[in-house]
C-alpha positions in Angstrom: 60.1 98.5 132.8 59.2 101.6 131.6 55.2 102.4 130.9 53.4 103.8 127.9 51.8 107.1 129.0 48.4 107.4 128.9 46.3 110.1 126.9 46.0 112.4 123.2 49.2 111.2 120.7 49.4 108.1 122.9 48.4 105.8 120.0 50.4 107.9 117.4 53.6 107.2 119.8 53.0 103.6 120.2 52.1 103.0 116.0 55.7 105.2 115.5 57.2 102.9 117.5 55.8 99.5 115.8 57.0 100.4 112.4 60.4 101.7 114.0 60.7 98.5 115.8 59.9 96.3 112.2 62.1 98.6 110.0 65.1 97.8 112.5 64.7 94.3 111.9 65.3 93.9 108.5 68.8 93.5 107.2 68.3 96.5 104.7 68.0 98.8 108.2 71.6 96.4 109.7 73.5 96.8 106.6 73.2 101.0 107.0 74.7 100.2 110.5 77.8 98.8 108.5 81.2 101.3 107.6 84.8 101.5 107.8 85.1 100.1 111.5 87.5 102.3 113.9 91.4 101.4 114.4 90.7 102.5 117.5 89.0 104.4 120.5 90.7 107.7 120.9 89.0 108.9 123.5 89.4 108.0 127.4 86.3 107.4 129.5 86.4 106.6 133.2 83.5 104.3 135.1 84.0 106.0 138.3 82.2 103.1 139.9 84.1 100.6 141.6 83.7 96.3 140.8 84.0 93.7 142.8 86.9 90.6 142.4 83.9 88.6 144.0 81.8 89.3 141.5 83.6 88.3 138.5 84.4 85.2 140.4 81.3 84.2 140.7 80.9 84.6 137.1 84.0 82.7 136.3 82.0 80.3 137.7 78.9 80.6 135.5 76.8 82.4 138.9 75.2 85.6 137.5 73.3 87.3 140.1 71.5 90.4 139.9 68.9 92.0 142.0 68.8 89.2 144.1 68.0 87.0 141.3 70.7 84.0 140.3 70.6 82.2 136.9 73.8 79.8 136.4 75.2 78.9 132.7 78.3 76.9 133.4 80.9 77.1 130.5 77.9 78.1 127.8 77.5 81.6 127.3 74.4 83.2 129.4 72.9 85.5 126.7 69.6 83.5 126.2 68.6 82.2 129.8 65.3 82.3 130.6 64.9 85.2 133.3 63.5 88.0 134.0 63.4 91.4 131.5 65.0 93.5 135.2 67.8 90.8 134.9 68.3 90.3 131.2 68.5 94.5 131.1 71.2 94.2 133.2 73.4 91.2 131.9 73.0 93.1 128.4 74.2 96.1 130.0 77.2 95.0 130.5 78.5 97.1 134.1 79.3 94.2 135.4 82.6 94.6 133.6 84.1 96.8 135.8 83.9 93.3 138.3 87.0 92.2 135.3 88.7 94.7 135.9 88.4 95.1 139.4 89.9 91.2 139.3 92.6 92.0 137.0 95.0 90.0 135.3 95.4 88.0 132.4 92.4 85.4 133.7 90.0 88.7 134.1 90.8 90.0 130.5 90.6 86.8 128.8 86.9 86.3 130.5 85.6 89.3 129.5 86.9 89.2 125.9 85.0 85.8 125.6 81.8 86.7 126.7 82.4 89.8 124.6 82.8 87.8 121.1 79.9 85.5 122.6 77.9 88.1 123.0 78.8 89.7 119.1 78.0 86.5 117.7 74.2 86.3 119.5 73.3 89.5 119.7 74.9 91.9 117.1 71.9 92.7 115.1 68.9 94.6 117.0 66.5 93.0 119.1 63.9 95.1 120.9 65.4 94.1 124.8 69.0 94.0 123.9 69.2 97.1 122.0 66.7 99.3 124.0 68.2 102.4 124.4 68.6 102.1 128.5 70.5 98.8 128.0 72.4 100.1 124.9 73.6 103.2 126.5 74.9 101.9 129.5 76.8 98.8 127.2 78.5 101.7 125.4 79.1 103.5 128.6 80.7 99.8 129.8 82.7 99.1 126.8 84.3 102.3 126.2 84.7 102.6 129.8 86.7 99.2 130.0 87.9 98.5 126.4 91.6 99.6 127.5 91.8 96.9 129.9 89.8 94.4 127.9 92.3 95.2 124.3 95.9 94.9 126.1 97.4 91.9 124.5 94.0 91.4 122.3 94.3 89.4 119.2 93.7 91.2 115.8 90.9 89.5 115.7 89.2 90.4 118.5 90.0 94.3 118.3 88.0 94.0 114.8 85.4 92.2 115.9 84.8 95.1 119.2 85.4 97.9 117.3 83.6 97.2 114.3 80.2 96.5 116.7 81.0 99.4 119.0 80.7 101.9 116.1 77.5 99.9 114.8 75.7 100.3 118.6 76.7 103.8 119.1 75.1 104.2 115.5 71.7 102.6 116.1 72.3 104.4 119.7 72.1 108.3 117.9 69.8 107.4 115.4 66.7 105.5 117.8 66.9 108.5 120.3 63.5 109.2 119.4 62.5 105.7 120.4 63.9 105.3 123.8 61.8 104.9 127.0 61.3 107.9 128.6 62.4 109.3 132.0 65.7 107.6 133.7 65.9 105.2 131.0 67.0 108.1 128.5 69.2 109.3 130.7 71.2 105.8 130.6 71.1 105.9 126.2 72.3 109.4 126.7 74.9 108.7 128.8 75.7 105.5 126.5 75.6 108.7 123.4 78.5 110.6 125.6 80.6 107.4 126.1 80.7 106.5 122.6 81.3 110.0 121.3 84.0 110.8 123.6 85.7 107.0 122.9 85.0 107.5 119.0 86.0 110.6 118.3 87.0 112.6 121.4 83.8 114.7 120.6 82.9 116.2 117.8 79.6 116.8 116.4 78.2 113.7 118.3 78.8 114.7 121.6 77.0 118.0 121.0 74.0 115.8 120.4 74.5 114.4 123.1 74.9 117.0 125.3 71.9 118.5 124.2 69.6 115.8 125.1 71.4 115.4 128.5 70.4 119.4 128.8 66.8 118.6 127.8 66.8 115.5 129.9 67.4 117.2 133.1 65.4 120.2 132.7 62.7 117.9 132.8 63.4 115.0 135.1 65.3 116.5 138.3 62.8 118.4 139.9 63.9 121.7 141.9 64.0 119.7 145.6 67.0 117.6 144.0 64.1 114.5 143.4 64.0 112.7 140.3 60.5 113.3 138.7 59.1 109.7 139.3 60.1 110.1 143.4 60.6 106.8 143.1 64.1 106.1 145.0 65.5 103.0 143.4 64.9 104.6 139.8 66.6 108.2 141.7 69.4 106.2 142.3 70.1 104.8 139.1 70.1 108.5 137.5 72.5 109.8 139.8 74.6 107.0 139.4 74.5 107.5 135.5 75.0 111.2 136.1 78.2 110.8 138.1 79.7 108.0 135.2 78.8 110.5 133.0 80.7 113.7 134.7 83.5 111.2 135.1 83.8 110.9 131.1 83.5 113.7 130.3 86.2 114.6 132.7 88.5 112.1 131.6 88.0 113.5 128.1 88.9 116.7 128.9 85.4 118.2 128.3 84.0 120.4 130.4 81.1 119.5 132.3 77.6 121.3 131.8 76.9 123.5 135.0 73.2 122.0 134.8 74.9 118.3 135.7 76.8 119.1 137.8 74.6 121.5 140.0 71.6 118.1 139.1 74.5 116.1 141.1 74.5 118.1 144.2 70.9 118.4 144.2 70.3 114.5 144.2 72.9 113.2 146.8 71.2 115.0 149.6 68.1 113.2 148.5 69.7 109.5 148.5 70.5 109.9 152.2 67.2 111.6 153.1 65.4 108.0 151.0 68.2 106.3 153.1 66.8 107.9 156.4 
């Protein structure tokens, strides 16, 4: 969980953020989400992360475990079990995905497509966990990453349903930027921003957003020893691992990557062995 800094324009943020947070409620701020949905992603974007067969079995059989901590929903959907914000972030997130494909096969696509639609029918209007920018940028990140695998053999219906609520996240995604978490959290909705741009559009205007922010993010969270600004290791971790997905789409879309990322890159790895050590 990320925490409200302390200090002058602390109560300005915080009042910003309480009418930003009641104006996306309201169905007036959902139905500017709404458009012609995509035909399809044109873009390619690569999770260079590796899942686990294991893992989606245990989620074939309703066993979700993450940071140690198991919650079971067997043959319901687990969208709404009571647990903690850590775990909910990452069920929502969705990179758990890459466990499907990792599985493959006809089984693995068909599971993933249904908690998919389940998860469109519960949650495709904003919510202030669910669509936090940290969780919403890594779904993007997971969807376009894994939609190829996920759409083979989809039903019409289906492919709608996806693509219509991919554009709408990646929407509310650019246009909250401002109300994202700070530190390693933004860096997850940014790399969400350069998933979805690539997968949408192959670029374009978007990913030059996008890009920007990643520039700004960096300049002021990786610190010149290669250490994430909060030294904290678990959170260092988790923004070089959204660093690396991100260099990996951007590869795969035949963008060139920023010198700044990659030279951020080599300056954390050393790091994660000397927390290891």
């Amino acid at each position: 969980m990320v925490k409200e800094a302390s200090g002058p324009g602390t109560t300005g943020r915080r009042l910003k953020g309480a009418v930003a947070r009641r104006l996306f409620k309201t169905r007036l701020y959902d139905a500017t989400l709404g458009g012609a949905a995509p035909t399809s992603l044109v873009g390619h974007v690569e999770d260079p992360w590796p899942g686990s067969p294991e893992g989606a079995n245990s989620m074939f059989q309703g066993r979700y475990t993450f940071f140690g901590e198991q919650h079971t929903a067997v043959n319901e959907p687990p969208w709404d079990l009571d647990a903690s914000e850590t775990w909910q972030g990452e069920l929502h997130g969705f990179a758990w995905l890459r466990h499907f494909r990792a599985a493959g096969g006809e089984a693995a696509r068909l599971g993933g497509r249904e908690l998919i639609r389940t998860w469109i029918e519960a949650h495709n209007k904003w919510s202030p966990l669910v669509w936090r920018g940290d969780v919403l940028g890594r779904r993007m990140a997971a969807w376009a990453a894994h939609a190829d695998f996920l759409m083979e053999g989809a039903e019409p219906t289906f492919r709608q349903r996806f693509l219509t609520s991919f554009a709408k996240q990646s929407k509310h995604l650019f246009r909250s930027s401002s109300e994202t978490p700070e530190g390693g959290a933004f860096i997850s909705a940014v790399l969400g921003m350069i998933a979805s741009a690539l997968a949408l559009g192959g670029g374009g205007s978007q990913l030059t957003k996008a890009l920007q922010f990643l520039e700004q993010a960096l300049s002021q969270q990786i610190l010149a020893d290669g250490v994430h600004v909060s030294r904290n290791p678990t959170q260092h971790v988790t923004v070089l691992q959204d660093l690396v997905f991100m260099r990996a789409a951007l590869l795969a879309g035949g963008t060139k990557v920023p010198e700044r990322l990659d030279k951020a890159i080599a300056a954390m790895v050393p790091m994660v062995r000397f927390f290891r050590h």
